[in-house]
Structures are given as structure tokens and as C-alpha cells.
DONU-412936 format. One line per 2 residues: their letters; for each residue x, y, z negated of N, C-alpha, C, O. Coordinates in steps of 0.02 Angstrom, whole numbers, plus 50000, padded with zeros to 5 digits. Atoms other than C-alpha are relative to their C-alpha. Layout:
<rs>
a = X/Y/Z/X/Y/Z/X/Y/Z/X/Y/Z | ... .
</rs>
This chain:
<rs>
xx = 50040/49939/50000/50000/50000/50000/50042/50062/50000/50011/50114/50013 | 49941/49949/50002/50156/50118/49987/49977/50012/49940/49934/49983/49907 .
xx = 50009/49926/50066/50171/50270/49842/49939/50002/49998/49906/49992/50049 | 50047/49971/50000/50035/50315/49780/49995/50090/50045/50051/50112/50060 .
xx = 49993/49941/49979/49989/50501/49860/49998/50061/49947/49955/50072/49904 | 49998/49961/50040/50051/50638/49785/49949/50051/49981/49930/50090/50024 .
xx = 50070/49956/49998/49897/50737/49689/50042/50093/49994/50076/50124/49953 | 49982/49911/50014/49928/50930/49729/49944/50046/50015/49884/50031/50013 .
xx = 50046/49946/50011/49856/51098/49750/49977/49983/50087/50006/49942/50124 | 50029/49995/49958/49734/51138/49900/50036/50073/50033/50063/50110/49992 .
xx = 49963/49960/49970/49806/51268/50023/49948/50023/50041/49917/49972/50055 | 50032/49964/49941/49697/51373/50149/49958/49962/50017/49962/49943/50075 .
xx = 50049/50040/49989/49558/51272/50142/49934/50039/50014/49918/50091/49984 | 50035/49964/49992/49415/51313/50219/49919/49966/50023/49914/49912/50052 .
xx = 50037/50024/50032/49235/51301/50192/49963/49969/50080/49957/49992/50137 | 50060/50029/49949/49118/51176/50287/49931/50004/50010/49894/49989/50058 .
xx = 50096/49997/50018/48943/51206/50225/50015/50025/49925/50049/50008/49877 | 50018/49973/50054/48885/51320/50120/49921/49982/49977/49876/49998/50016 .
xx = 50053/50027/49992/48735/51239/50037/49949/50035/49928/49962/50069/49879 | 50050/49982/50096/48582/51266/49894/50002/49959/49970/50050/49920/49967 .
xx = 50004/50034/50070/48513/51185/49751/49978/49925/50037/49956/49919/50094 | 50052/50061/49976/48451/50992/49763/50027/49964/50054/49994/49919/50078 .
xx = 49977/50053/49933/48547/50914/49902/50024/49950/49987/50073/49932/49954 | 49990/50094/50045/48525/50735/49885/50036/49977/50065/50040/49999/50122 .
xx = 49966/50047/49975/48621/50608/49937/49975/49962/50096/50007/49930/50137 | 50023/50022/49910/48516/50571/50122/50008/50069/50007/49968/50077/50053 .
xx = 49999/49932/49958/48539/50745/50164/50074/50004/50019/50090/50033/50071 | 49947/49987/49988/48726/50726/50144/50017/49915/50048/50066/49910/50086 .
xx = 50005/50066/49966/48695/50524/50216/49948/49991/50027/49914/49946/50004 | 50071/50031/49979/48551/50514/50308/49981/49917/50012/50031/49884/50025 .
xx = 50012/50064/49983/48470/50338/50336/49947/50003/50047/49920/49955/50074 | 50050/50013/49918/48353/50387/50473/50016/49991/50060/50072/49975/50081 .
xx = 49989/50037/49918/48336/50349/50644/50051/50086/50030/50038/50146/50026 | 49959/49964/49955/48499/50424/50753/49961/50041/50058/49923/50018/50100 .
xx = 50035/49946/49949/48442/50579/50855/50032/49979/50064/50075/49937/50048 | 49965/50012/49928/48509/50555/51057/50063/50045/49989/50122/50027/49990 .
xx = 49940/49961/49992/48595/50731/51036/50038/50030/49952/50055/50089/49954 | 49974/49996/50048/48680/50707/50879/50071/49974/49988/50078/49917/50009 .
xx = 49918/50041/49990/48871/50658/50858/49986/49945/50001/50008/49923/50055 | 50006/50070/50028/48823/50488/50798/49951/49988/50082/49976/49946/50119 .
xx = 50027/50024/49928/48701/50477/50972/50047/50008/50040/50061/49958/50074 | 49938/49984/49940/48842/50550/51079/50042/49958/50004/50064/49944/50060 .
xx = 49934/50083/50008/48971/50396/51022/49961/49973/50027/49965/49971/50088 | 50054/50051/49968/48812/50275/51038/49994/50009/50059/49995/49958/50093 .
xx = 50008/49991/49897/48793/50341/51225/50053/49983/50031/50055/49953/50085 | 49930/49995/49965/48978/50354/51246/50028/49921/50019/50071/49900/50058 .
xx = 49986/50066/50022/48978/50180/51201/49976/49942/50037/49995/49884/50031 | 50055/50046/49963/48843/50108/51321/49942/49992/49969/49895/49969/50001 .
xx = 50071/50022/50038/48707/50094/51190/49947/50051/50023/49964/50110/50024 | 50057/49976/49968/48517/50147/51270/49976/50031/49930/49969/49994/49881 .
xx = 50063/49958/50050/48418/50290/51145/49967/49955/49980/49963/49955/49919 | 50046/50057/50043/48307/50137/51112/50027/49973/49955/50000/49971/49899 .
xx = 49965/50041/50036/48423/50043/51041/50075/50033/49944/50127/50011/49920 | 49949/49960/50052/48509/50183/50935/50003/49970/49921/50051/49966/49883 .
xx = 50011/50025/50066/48434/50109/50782/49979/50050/49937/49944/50100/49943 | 50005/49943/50061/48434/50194/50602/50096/50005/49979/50141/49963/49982 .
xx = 49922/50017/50061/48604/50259/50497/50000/49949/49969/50053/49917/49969 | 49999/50034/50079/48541/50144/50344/50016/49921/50069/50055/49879/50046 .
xx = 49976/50058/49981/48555/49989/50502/50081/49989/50025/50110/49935/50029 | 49933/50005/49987/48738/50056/50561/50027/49993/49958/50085/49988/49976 .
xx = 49948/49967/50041/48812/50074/50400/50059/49962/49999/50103/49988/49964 | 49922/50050/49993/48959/49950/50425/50047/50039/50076/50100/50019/50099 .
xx = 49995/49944/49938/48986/50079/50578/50054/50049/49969/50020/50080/49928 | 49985/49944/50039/49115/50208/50505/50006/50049/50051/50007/50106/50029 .
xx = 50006/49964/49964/49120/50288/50664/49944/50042/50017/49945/50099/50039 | 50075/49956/49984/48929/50329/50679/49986/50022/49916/49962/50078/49908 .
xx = 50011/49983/50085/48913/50339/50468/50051/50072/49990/50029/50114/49951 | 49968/49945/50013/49064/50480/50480/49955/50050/50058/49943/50105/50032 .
xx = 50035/49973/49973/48967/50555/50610/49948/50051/49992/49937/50107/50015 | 50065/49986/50002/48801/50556/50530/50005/50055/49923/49960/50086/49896 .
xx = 50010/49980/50072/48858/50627/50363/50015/50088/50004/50059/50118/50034 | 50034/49951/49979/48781/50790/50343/49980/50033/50058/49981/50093/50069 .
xx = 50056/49977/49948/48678/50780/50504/49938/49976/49991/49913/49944/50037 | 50058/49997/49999/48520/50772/50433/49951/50058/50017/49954/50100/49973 .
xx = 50063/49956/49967/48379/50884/50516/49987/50038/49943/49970/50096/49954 | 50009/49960/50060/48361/50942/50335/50020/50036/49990/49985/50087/49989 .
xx = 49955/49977/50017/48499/51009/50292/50019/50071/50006/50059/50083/50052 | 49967/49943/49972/48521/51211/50271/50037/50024/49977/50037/50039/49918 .
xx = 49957/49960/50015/48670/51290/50294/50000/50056/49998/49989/50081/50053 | 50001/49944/50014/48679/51451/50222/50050/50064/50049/50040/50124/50059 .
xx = 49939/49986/49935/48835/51487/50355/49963/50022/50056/49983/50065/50095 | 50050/49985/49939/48696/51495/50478/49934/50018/49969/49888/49978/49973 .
xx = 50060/49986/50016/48559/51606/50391/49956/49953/49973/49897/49968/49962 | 50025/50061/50031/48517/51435/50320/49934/49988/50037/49878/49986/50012 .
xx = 50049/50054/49960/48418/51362/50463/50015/49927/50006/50071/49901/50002 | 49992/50077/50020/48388/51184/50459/50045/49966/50036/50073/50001/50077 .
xx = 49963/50046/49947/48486/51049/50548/50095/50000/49962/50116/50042/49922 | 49944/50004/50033/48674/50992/50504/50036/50039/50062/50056/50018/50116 .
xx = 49948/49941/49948/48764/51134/50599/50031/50040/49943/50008/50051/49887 | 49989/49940/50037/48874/51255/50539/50057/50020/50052/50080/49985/50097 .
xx = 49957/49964/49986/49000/51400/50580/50078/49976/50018/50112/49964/49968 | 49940/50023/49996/49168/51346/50659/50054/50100/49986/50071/50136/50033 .
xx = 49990/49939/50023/49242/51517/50562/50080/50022/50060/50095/50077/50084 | 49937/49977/49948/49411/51513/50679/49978/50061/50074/49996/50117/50093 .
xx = 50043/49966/49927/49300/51557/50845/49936/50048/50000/49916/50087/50043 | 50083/49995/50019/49122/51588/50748/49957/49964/50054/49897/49974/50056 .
xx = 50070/50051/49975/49039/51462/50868/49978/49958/49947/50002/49934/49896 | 50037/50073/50040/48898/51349/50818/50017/49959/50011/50045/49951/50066 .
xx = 49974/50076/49952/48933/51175/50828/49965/49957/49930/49942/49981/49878 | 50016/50063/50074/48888/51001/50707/50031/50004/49961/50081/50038/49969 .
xx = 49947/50004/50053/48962/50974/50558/50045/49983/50022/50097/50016/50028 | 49942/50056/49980/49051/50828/50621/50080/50049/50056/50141/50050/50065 .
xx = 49958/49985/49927/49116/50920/50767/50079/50079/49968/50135/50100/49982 | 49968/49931/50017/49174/51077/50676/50076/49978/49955/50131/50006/49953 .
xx = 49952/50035/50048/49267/50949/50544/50066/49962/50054/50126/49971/50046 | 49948/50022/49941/49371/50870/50681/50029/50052/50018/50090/50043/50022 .
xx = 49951/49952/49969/49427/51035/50747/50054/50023/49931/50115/50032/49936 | 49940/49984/50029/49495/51079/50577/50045/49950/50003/50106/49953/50013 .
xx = 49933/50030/50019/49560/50932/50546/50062/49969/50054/50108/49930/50043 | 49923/50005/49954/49680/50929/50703/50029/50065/50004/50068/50073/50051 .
xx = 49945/49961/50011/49749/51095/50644/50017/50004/49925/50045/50052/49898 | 49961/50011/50061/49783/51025/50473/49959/50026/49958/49975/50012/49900 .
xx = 50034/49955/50052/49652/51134/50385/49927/49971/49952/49867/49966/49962 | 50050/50045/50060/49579/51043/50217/49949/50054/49997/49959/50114/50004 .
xx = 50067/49972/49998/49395/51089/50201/49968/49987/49934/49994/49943/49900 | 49991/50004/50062/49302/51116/50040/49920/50023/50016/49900/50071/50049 .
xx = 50083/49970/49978/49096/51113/50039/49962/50038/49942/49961/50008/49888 | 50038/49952/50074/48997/51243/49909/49921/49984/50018/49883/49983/50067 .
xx = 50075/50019/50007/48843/51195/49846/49964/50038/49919/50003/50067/49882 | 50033/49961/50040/48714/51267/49709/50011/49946/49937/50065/49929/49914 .
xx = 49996/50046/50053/48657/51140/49568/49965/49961/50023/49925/49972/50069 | 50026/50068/49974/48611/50959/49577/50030/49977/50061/50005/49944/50106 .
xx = 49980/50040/49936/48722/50921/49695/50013/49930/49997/50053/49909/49955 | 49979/50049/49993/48708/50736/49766/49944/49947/49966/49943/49886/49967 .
xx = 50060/50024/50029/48549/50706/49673/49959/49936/50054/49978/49940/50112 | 50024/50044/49983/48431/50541/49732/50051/49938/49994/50101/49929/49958 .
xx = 49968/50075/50000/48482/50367/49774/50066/49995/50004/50096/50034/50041 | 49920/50003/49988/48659/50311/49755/50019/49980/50073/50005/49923/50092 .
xx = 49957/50035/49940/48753/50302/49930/50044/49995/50025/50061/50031/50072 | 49903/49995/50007/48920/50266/49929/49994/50040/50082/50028/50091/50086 .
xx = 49972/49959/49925/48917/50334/50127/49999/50063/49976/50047/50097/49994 | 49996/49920/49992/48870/50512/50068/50075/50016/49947/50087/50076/49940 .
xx = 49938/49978/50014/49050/50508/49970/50060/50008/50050/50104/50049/50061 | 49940/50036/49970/49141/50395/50083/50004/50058/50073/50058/50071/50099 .
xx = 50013/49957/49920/49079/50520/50257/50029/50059/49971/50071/50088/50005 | 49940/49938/49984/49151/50670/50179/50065/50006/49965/50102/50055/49961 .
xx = 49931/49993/50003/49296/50605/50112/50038/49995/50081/50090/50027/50090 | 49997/50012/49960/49314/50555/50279/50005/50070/50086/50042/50073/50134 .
xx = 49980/49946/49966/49268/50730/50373/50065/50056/49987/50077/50102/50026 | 49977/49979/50005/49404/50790/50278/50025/50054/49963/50075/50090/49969 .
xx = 50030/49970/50054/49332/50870/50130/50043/50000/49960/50073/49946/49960 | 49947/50004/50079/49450/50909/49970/49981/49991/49939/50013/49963/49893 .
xx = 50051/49974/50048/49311/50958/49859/49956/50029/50026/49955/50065/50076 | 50065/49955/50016/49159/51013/49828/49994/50035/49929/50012/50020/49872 .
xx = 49989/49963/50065/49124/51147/49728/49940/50031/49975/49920/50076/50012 | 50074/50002/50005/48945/51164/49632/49984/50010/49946/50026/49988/49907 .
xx = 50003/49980/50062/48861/51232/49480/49981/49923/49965/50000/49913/49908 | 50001/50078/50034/48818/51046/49432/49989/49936/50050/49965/49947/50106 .
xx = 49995/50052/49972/48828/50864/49491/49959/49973/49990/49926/50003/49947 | 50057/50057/50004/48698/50718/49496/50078/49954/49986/50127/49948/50023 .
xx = 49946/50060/50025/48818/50585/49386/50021/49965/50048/50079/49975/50066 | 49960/50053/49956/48835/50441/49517/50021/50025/50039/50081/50029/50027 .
xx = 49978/49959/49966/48861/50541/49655/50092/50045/49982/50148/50044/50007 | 49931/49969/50047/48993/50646/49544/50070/49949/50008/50124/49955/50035 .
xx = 49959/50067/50004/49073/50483/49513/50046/49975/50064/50105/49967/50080 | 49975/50044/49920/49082/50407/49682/50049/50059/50050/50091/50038/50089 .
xx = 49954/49922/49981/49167/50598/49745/50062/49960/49986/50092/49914/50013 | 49922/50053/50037/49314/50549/49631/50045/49919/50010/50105/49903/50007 .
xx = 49987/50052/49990/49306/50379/49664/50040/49991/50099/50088/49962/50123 | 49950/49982/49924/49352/50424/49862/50051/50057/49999/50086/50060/50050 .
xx = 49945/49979/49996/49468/50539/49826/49967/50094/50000/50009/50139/50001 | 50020/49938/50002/49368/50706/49824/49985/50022/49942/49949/49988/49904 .
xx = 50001/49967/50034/49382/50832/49711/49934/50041/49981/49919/50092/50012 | 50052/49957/50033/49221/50889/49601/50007/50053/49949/50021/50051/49889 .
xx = 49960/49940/50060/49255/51051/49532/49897/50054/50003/49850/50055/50042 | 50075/49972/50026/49097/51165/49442/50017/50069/49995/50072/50090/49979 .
xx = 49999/49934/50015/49067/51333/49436/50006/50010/49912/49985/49969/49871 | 50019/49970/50091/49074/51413/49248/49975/50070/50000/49966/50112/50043 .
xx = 50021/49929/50012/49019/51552/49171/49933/50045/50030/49926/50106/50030 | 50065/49965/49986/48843/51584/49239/50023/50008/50080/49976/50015/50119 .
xx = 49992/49989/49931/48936/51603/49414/49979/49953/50037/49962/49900/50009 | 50027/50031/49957/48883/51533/49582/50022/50034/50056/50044/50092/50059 .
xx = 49992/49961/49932/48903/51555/49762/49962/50072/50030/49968/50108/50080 | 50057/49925/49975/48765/51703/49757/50070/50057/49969/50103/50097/50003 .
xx = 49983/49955/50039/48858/51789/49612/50071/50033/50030/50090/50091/50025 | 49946/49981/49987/49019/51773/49692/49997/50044/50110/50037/50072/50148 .
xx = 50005/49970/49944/48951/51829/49858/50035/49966/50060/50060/49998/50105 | 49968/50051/49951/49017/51687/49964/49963/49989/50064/49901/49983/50061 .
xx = 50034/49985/49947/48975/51689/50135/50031/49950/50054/50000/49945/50107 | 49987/50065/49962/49086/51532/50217/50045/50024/50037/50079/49986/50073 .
xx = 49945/50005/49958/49196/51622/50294/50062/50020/49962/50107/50052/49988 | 49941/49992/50049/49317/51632/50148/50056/49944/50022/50049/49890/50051 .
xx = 49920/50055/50008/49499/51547/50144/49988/49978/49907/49961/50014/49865 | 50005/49980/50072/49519/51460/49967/50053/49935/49984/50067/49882/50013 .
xx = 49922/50057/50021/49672/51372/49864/49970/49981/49927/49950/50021/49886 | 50012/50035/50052/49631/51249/49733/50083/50001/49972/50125/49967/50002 .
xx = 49964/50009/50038/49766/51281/49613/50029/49953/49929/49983/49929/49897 | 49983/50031/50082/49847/51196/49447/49998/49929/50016/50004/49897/49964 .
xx = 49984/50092/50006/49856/50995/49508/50075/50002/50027/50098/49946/50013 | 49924/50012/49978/50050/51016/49585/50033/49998/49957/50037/50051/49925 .
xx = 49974/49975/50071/50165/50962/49437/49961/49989/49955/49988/49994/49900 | 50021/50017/50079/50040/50918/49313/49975/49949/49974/49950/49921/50023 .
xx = 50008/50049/50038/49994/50782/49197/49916/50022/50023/49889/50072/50000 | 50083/50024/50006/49799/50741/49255/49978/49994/49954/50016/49961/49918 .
xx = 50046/49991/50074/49672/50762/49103/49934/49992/50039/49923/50011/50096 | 50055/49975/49987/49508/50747/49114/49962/50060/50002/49983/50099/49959 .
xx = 50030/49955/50021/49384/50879/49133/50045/50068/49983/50031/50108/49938 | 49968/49940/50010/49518/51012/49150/49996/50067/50056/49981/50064/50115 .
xx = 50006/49931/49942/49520/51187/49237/50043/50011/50046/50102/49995/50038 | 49943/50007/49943/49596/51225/49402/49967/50074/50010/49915/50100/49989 .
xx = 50016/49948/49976/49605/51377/49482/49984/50025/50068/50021/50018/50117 | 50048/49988/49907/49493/51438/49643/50024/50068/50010/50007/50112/49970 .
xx = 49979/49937/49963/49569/51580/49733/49964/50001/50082/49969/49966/50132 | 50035/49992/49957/49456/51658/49835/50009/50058/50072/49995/50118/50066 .
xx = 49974/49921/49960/49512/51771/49999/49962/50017/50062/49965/49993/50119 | 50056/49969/49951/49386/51859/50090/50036/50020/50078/50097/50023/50087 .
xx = 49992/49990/49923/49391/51897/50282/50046/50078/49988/50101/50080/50014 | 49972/49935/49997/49450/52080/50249/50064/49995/49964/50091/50050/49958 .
xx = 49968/50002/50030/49589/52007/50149/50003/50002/49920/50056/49985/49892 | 49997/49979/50058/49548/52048/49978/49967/49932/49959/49914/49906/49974 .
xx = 50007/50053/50042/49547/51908/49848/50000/50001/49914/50029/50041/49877 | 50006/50001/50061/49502/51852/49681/50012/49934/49973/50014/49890/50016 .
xx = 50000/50042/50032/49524/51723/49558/49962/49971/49945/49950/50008/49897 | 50037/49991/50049/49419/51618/49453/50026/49933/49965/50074/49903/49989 .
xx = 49979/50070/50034/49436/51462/49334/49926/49957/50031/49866/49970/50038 | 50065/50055/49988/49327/51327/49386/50051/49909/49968/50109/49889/49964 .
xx = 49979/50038/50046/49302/51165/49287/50015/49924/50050/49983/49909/50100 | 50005/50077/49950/49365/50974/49359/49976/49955/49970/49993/49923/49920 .
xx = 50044/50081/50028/49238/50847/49351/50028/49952/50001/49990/49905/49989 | 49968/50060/50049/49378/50714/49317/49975/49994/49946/49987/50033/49899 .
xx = 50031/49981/50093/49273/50663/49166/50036/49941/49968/50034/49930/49908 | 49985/50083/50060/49354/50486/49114/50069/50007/50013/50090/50048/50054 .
xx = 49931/50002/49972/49540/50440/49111/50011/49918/50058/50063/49889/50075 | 50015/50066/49949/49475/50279/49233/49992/50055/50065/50016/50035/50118 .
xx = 50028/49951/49943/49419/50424/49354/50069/50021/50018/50091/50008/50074 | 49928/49966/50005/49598/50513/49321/50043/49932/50046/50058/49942/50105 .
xx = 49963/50039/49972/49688/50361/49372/49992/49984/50076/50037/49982/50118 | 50015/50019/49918/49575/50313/49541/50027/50062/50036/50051/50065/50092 .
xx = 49995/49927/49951/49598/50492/49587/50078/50015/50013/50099/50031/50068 | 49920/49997/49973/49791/50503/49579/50019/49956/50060/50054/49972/50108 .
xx = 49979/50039/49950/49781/50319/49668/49972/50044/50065/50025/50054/50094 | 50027/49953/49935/49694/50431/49823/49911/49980/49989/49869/50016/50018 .
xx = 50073/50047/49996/49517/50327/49788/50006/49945/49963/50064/49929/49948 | 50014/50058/50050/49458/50174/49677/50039/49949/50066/50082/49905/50059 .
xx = 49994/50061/49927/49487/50074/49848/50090/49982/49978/50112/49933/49950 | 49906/50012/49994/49703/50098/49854/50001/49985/49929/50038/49938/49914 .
xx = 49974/50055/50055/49685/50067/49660/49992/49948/49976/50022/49918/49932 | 50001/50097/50000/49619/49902/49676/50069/49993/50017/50119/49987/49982 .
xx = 49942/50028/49982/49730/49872/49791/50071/50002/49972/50107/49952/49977 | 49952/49987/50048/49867/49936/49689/50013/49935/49943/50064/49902/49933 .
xx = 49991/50008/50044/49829/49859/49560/50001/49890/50000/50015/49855/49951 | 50010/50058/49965/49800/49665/49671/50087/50004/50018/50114/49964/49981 .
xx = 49958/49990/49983/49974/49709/49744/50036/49994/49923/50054/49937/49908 | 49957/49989/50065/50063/49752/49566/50006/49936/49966/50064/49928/49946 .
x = 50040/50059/50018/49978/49565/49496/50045/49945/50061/50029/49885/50066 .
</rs>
């Protein structure tokens, strides 16, 4: 399995969806039936498969190609990036075109640029689905950053390797006036002894340049959580720990 990966700070990360309160777990995984002109239909086409025979997400899910796809393209879904009209779109902030989630996440991530999603409270709320962790560890996500978590959800973040960090202090994406097209550096993990439940620092730098700093808290809550999360995900510390044995 090699080294484990080294846990450090976040650098010029930049935001994918700016979201509200309540976004459950099918909004960030859908399990409904694949749209035609949706990333996850566009592979399926690309692929030879007929619109009839697109199926549902909840029948691909052994799919990671159409499951990374589908995760946050639900029809539900508003991004605040886009006047918060429905559908999984948002702002590609480099160009300001519209585009899918999926699509926008691929462009950063072939210029290297970790992505970081803001949400209100209850984030991740409903049924447990490991895809809505595993799809945006997968688009390339670092963290999410939210005035509160839905527990399993919370969990399963950490458990792939993404960082759940909370607002404090009565703040929120309103208060702070966040608008998606911020740059932002997760500070304080380079160099330090992992704790649970400890504070990191969010540096926030607006389009006009001008930046601020705030403390926000890390939902590492166990020292079982602490450990998967250094291994990169629960997954490499099995294996780690099958390998070490």
C-alpha cells in the first residue's frame, strides 16, 4: 500500500457548491433513474448503452464511473453559485461558465486545484450512502464545510478521506458573505499531532483580494476516525493494517 499520505494543510482550494440547509444524502447520491443529458448519461451513451436501458444510480452502484458522475447531479439540488436554481450545476469560477458538477470537478482537478463544498446545517441528513462520501471524495473534494453534520454521513466523510470542518460562533456562509467564488486554505494539519475535534484555520480570500480568517472546528470526533483519516480513508487502513499482520 506504500506510506501512508502525508495529512497537510489545503492550499487554494476552491469552492464547488455552495449549498443550504438539509441536503440529504440522495441529493449529494442520487438513486434515481439516469437523465440522457447528464454526465452519468453521456458515459452511458459514450459507451453504447440505449436511454432505455440507462437504468437507475441505486442499479449502477458498483459503476464508479457513472456513481462519480452522478454525485451531486440530482435535479434537486440548489446551488447558491447559480442564484440557487435547481439541478446539479454550478459556476466553473476560472471562466464563470455553467457546466455540471462533475464536469466543472474534472477541470479543476487537471489543474491541481483541491475543491472544498459549503453547506448550511444538516448536512448529509437521510439514509446512509456510502456513494454520497465515496463520489466526492472522488470529485476531488478536501472538505466540506457546514454549520452541522447528520452523524453517519459525518462519519463516512472521514472515513474516505474528507475533511468535515463546522462553522462556530453563530457564523455561516450568509454571515460570512460567501459567494463561491472565494479561494480558501485549510490551515493547522502540516506538522501536527491529529486530535480529535480540533480547530483549523479557514482563510478566506475574496475575488477583490481581500481576506480574512476564521477558526473553524474538525469533525475528527474519535481517535478511530483520527487514525483512518491520516491512513487517507478506512479502506488503505484496512489494508494497512492486513498488510502490517
Amino acid at each position: 500500500g506504500g506510506p501512508p499520505p502525508v495529512v497537510k494543510d489545503v492550499n487554494g482550494a476552491r469552492v464547488l457548491a455552495l449549498l443550504g440547509d438539509s441536503v440529504t444524502t440522495d441529493h449529494i447520491s442520487p438513486a434515481g433513474n439516469i437523465k440522457a443529458d447528464s454526465p452519468a448519461g453521456q458515459y452511458l451513451r459514450n459507451k453504447g448503452v440505449e436511454p432505455r436501458d440507462f437504468n437507475s444510480y441505486g442499479s449502477r452502484r458498483g459503476n464508479h464511473e457513472v456513481m462519480m458522475r452522478g454525485t451531486f447531479a440530482n435535479i434537486r439540488i440548489r446551488n447558491e453559485m447559480l442564484g440557487g436554481e435547481e439541478g446539479g450545476n454550478t459556476r466553473y469560477i476560472p471562466t464563470g461558465e455553467k457546466m455540471p458538477i462533475y464536469d466543472a470537478a474534472m477541470r479543476y482537478q487537471a489543474s491541481g486545484t483541491p475543491l472544498v463544498v459549503i453547506a448550511g446545517q444538516e448536512y448529509g441528513t437521510g439514509s446512509s450512502r456510502d456513494w454520497a462520501a465515496k463520489g466526492t471524495n472522488l470529485l476531488g473534494v478536501k472538505a466540506v464545510v457546514a454549520e452541522s453534520f447528520e452523524r453517519i454521513h459525518r462519519s463516512n466523510l472521514v472515513g474516505m478521506g474528507v475533511l468535515p470542518l463546522q462553522f462556530k460562533l453563530d457564523q455561516n456562509r450568509k454571515s460570512l458573505n460567501l459567494n463561491g467564488s472565494e479561494t480558501l486554505d485549510i490551515l493547522g494539519l502540516t506538522g501536527v499531532e491529529l486530535t480529535p475535534r480540533m480547530n483549523l484555520t479557514l482563510v478566506i480570500t475574496r475575488e477583490d483580494g481581500s481576506s480574512e480568517k476564521i477558526e473553524v472546528l474538525c469533525r475528527i470526533d474519535t481517535l478511530n476516525e483520527v487514525e483512518y483519516f491520516k491512513s487517507g480513508g478506512i479502506l488503505h487502513y484496512v489494508l494497512r493494517q492486513l498488510i502490517a499482520s
